[in-house]
C-alpha positions in Angstrom: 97.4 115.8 109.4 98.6 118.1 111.8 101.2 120.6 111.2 102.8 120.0 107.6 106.3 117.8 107.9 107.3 118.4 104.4 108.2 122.0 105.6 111.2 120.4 108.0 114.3 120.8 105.5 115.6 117.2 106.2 118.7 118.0 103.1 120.4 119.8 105.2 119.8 118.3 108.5 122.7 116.2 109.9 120.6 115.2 112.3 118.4 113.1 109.9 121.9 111.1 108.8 122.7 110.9 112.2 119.5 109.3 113.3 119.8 107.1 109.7 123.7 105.6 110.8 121.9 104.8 114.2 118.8 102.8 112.7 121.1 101.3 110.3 123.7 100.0 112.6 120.8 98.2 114.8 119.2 97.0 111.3 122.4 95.2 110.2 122.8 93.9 114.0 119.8 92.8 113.8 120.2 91.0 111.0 123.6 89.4 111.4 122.6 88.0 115.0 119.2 86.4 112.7 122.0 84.5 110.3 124.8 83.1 113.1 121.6 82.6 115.7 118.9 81.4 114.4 117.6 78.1 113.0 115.1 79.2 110.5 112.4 77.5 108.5 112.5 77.7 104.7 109.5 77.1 102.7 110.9 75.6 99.0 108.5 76.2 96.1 106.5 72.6 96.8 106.4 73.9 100.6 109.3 71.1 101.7 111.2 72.7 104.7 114.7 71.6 104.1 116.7 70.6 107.5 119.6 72.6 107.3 120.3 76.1 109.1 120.4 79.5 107.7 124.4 79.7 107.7 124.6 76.6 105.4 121.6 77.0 102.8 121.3 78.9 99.4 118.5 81.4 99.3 115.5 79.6 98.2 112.6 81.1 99.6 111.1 82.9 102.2 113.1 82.9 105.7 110.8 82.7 108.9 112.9 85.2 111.1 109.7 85.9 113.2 110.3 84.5 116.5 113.9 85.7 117.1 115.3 88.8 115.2 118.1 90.0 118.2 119.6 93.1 118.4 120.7 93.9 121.8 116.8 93.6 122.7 114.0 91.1 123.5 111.6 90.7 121.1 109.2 92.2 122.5 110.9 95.4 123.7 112.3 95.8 120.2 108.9 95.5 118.6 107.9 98.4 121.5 111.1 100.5 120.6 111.1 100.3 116.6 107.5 99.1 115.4 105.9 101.8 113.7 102.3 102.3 115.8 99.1 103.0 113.8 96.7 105.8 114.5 93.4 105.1 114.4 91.8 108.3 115.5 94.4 110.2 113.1 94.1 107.8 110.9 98.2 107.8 110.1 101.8 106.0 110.9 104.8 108.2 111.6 107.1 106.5 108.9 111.1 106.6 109.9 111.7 109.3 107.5 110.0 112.1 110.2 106.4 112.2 107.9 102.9 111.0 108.6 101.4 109.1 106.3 97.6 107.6 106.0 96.7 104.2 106.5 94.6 103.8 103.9 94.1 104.9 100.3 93.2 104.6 97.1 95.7 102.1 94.8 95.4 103.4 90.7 96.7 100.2 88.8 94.8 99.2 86.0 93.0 103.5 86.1 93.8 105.3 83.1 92.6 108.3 81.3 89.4 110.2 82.7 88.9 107.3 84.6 91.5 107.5 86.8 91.6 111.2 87.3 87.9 111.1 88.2 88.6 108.1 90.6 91.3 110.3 92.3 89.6 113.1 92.6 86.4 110.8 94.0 88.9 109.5 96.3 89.9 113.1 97.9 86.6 114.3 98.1 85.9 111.7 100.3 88.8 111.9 102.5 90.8 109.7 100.6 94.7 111.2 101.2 96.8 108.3 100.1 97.1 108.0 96.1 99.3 104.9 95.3 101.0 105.1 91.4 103.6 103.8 89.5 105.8 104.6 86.4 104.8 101.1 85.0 101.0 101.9 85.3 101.4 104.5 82.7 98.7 106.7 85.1 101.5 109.1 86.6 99.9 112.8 84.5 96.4 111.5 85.0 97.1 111.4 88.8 99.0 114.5 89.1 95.9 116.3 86.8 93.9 114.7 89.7 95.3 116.5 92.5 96.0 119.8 90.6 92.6 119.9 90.2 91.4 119.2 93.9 93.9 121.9 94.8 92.2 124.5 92.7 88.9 123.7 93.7 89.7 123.9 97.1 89.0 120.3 98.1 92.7 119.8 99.5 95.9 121.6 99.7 99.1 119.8 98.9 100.3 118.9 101.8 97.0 117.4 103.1 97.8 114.4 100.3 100.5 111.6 100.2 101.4 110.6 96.8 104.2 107.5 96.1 104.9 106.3 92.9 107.8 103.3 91.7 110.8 103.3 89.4 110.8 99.9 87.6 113.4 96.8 87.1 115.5 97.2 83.7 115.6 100.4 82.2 114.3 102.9 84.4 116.7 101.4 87.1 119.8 101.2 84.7 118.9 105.3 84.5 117.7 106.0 87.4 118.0 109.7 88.0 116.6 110.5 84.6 113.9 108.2 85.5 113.2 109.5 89.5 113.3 113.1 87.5 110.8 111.6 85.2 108.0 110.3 87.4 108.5 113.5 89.5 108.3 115.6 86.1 104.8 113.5 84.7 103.3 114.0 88.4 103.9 118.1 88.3 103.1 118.5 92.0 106.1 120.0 93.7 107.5 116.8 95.2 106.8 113.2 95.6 106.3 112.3 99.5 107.9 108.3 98.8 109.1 106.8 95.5 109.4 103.4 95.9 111.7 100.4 93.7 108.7 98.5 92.6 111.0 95.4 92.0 114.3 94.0 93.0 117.1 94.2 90.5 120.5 94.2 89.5 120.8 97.6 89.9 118.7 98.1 92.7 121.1 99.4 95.1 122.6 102.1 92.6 119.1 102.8 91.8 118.4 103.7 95.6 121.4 105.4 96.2 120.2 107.9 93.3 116.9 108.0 95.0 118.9 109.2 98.5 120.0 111.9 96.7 116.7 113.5 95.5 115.9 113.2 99.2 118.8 115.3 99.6 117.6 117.6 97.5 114.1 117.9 99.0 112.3 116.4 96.0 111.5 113.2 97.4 110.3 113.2 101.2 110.4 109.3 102.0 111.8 106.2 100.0 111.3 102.5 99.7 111.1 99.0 98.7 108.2 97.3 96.8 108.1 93.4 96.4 111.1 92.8 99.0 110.9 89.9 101.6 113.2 88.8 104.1 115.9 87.4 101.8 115.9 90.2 99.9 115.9 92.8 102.9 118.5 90.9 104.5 121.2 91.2 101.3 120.0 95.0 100.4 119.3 96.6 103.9 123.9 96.5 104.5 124.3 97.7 101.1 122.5 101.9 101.8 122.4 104.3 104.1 118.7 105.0 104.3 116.2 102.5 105.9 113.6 102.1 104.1 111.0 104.2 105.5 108.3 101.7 103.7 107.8 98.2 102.1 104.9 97.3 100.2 104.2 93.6 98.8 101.2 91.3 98.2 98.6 90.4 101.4 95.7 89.5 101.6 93.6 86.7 102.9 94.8 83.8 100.6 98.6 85.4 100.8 99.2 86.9 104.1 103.4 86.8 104.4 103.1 86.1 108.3 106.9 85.6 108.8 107.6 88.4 106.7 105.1 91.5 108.2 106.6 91.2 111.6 110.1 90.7 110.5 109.6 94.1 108.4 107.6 96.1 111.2 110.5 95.0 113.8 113.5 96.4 112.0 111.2 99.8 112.2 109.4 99.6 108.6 106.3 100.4 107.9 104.2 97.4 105.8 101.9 98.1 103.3 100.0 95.5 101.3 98.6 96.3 97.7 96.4 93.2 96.0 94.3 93.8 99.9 91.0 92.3 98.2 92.8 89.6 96.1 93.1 90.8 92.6 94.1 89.7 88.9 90.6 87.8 89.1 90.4 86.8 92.7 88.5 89.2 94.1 84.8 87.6 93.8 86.5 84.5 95.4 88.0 86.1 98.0 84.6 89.1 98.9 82.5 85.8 99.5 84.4 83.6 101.6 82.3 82.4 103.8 83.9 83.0 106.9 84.7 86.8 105.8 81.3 86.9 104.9 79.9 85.8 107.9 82.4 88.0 110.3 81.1 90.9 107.7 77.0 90.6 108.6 78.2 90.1 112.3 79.4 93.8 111.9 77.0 94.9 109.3 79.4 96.0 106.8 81.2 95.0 103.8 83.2 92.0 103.5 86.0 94.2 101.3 85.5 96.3 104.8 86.4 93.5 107.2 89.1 92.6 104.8 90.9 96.2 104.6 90.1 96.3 108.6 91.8 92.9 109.5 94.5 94.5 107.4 94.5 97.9 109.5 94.8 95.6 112.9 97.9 93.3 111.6 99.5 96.9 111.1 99.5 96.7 107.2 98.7 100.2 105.1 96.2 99.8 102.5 95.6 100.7 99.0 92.5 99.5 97.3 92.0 100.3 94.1 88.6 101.0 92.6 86.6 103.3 90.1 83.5 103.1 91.9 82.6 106.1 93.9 80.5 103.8 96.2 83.2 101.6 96.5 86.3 104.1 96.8 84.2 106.1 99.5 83.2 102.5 101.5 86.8 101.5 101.7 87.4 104.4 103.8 84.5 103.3 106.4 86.9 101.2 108.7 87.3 102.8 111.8 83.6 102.6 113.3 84.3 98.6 114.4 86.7 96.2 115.1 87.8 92.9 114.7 87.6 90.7 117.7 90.6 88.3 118.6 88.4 85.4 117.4 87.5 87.4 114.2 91.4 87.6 113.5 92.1 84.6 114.0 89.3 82.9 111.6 90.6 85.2 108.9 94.3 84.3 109.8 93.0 80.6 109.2 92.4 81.5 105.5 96.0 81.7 104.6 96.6 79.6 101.4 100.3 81.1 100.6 98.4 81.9 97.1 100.3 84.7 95.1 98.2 86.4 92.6 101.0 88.0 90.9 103.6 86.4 88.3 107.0 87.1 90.7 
């Protein structure tokens, strides 16, 4: 991953605030010129799209900014200016924070025990540097284990992997320093390179603030949002100092949030989608769609593979999950082919707006 970012001392670099203020003030621009400017279609929960404009409605649902987010730029020179660019040979996005992170990884909900440290260490040994955990998946000591024990045996060092891990809604953000401190404590590996609010809440913005100043202190590299759309973004984003260097939320195939990716990536965001095969059941459904299926033995590869890789091309991170060594290593195989235009579009097609998760 090139030479190690998390040895740049960003606590005590007014540079970093500076360059923060800056982003910030475009962000909140951007996002006032979306509210007095634009017309914008909102999707109620039976799909109705009410006729009234954004400066008269209630928040309902999810805003369609994607045509015409304005801030001082055309679209498409602010998409060239502030989009965060994918790697493919490096296999990495530059995030807004100043660190690299991979593309694709391994996602440990639902792991637990020996399981989940052999499925992490199975992940690293086959390139794997991208560990995705959470306070609320109870898996935080079984992952850190994991990558103590690929450090010792010399599989990686720790800079070579990118761990984030979530504070959740209720407690944890009521307390949020003792529960940042926690998650970093169960972990054990130094420092946590992005911790992320895995839901919006009451005390979300306190909660974020708290996580600011671990960055401060160098034990957090990166932070961000989980499970934010544009609504959300657009009440939060004013609120802190620190853009988000990261937002992660549910796409896939049947749910693919195509207002809400390019409204993220344009206020300079990196997306990241967890759920990428379906999930909570859907999986089988989704692996043998037909037309995935058929785009898969075009390519001869999996159709989990064409899934993850039509992810890759829309500019979304992912994180599979998995305890299969077969699988866990496959997922990685995604940057030997491509996805034509046509192929992107077939899959676009797919898009049912069906959430596989309760929020």
């Amino acid at each position: 991953m090139g030479v190690p970012l998390y040895q740049i001392d960003y606590g005590r670099s007014g540079m970093r605030k500076i360059c923060n203020l800056i982003l910030t003030t475009v962000i909140i621009l951007s996002l006032v010129a979306c509210k007095s400017d634009i017309s914008s279609e909102v999707r109620t929960s039976n799909g109705a799209v009410p006729e009234q404009s954004l400066e008269n409605m209630e928040p309902q649902g999810e805003i369609n900014f994607s045509d015409n987010v304005e801030s001082g730029f055309s679209t498409d020179e602010k998409r060239e200016t502030m989009k965060a660019e994918f790697n493919f040979e490096t296999k990495t996005v530059m995030l807004n924070s100043g660190y690299e992170m991979p593309i694709n990884g391994l996602g440990t909900y639902s792991l637990h025990g020996d399981e989940c440290i052999d499925s992490v260490k199975s992940a690293l040994e086959n390139g794997v540097r991208l560990i995705d955990t959470a306070s609320a998946y109870g898996n935080e000591e079984e992952v850190g284990q994991a990558i103590r024990e690929a450090i010792d045996e010399g599989i990686i060092q720790r800079e070579d992997v990118f761990v984030t891990t979530k504070i959740y809604p209720g407690s944890e953000m009521a307390n949020p320093v003792d529960s940042i401190q926690a998650c970093i404590d169960r972990l054990n590996i130094g420092y946590v390179d992005l911790m992320l609010l895995h839901h919006p809440d009451p005390n979300d913005v306190d909660a974020y603030k708290a996580m600011e100043q671990f960055v401060e202190e160098g034990k957090i590299h990166s932070i961000g949002l989980s499970n934010w759309y544009a609504e959300e973004l657009t009440e939060f984003l004013p609120q802190v100092d620190t853009v988000p260097a990261l937002v992660q939320n549910e796409i896939h195939p049947y749910y693919q949030e195509n207002d809400v990716i390019p409204f993220i990536q344009d206020l300079g965001i990196v997306v990241q989608g967890w759920y990428p095969l379906g999930g909570r059941g859907h999986t089988a459904e989704l692996l043998g769609d037909p037309v995935i299926s058929k785009i898969a033995e075009a390519h001869n590869v999996s159709s989990a593979q064409v899934i993850l890789r039509w992810n890759l091309q829309k500019g979304v991170v992912v994180i599979p999950g998995s305890s299969n060594p077969e699988h866990i290593k496959e997922n990685t195989e995604l940057y030997h082919f491509s996805l034509s235009e046509n192929e992107m579009n077939r899959i676009n097609a797919l898009d049912r707006g069906e959430k596989h998760d309760w929020y």
